[in-house]
N, C-alpha and C positions, 0 to 999 in steps of 0.2 A: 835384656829386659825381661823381666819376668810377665808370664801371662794374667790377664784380670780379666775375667768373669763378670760378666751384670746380668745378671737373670730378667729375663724381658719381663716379668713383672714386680721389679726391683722398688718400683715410684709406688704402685697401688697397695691400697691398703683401705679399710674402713671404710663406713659411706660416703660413695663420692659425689660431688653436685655438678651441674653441669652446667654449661650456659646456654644463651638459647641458638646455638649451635649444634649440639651435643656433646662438644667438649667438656672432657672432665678438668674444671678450673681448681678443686680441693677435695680434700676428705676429711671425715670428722674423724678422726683420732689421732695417735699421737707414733712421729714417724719413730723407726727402728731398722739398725741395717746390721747383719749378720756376714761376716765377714768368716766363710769354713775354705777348706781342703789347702790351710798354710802348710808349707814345707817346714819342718821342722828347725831347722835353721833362722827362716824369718820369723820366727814366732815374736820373738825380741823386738823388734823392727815393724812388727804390724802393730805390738803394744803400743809403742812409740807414736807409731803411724795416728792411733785413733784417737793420742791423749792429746795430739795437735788438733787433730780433725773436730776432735769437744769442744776445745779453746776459740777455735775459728767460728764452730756452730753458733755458739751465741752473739758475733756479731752480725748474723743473716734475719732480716728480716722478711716479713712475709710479701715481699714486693721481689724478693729472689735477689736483693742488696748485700752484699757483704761489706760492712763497715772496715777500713784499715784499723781501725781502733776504738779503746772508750771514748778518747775526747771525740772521736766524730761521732761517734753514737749519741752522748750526751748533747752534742750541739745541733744536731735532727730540729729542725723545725717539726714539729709534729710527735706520733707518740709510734712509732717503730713496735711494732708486734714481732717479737723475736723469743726462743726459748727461753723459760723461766728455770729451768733445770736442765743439765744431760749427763750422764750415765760416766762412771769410770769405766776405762773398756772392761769387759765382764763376759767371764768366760762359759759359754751358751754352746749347746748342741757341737763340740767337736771345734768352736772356732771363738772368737770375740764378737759381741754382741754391742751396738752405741746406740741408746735410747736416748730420749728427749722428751719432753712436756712440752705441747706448746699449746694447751688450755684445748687440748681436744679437738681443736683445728688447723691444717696446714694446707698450705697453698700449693699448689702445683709446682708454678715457681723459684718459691723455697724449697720445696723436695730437690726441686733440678739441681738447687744450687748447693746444697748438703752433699747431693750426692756427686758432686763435682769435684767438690773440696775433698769428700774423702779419696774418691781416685786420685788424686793430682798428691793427696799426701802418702798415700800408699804407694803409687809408681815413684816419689821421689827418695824411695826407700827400697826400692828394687823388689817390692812385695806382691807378689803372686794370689791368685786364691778365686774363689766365690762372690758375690755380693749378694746378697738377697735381702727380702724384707721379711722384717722378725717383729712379733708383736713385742711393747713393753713389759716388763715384768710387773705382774700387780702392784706391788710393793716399791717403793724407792729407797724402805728400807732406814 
């Protein structure tokens, strides 16, 4: 099994709100996670790894929900705030980069759940490396 990395502040990013706990429940920006130091070998495989991990992001909502599919997304009683856009993997500081839109706001527990999904597709690929949080690129281009 190859090693994976999450930088203990992998979730944080942008301004966070808190509740009247002091827990941090969101942050106003838009998540991005920076996958560096692959082995040359798995480069292939991390591609792979993040273009599933895209696929899956949009059906998370911001209740940290992973829909199985569109038909249960679309059959949602209610209106699911999940990404409007995310990123082909893109290649950023030495590694792959997966940004997302989600109108400037993301939940705690959508973070949790993004970044779950990406480990769970990445170790099912035997893929090694870093995790970090990387800002979006201005541009979507």
């Amino acid at each position: 099994m190859a090693d994976l990395i999450i930088d203990h502040d992998a979730l944080a990013g942008g301004l966070p709100d808190y509740d009247e706990n002091g827990n941090v429940v969101s942050w106003m920006d838009n998540p991005g996670f920076l996958l560096v130091e692959i082995s040359e070998p798995k480069k292939g495989a991390a591609f792979e790894a993040l273009k599933a991990t895209a696929n899956r992001w949009m059906l998370v909502d911001d209740r940290g929900h992973e829909f199985r599919d569109w038909d249960e997304y679309e059959a949602f009683d209610g209106d699911p705030a999940s990404p409007g856009w995310i990123s082909e993997p893109t290649p950023e500081h030495g590694g792959l980069g997966l940004f997302t839109d989600t109108d400037g706001t993301r939940t705690r527990v959508m973070t949790e759940k993004m970044l779950a999904i990406l480990v769970e597709e990445l170790t099912a690929r035997g893929v090694g490396g870093r995790i970090t949080q990387q800002r979006p690129p201005p541009e979507k281009g």
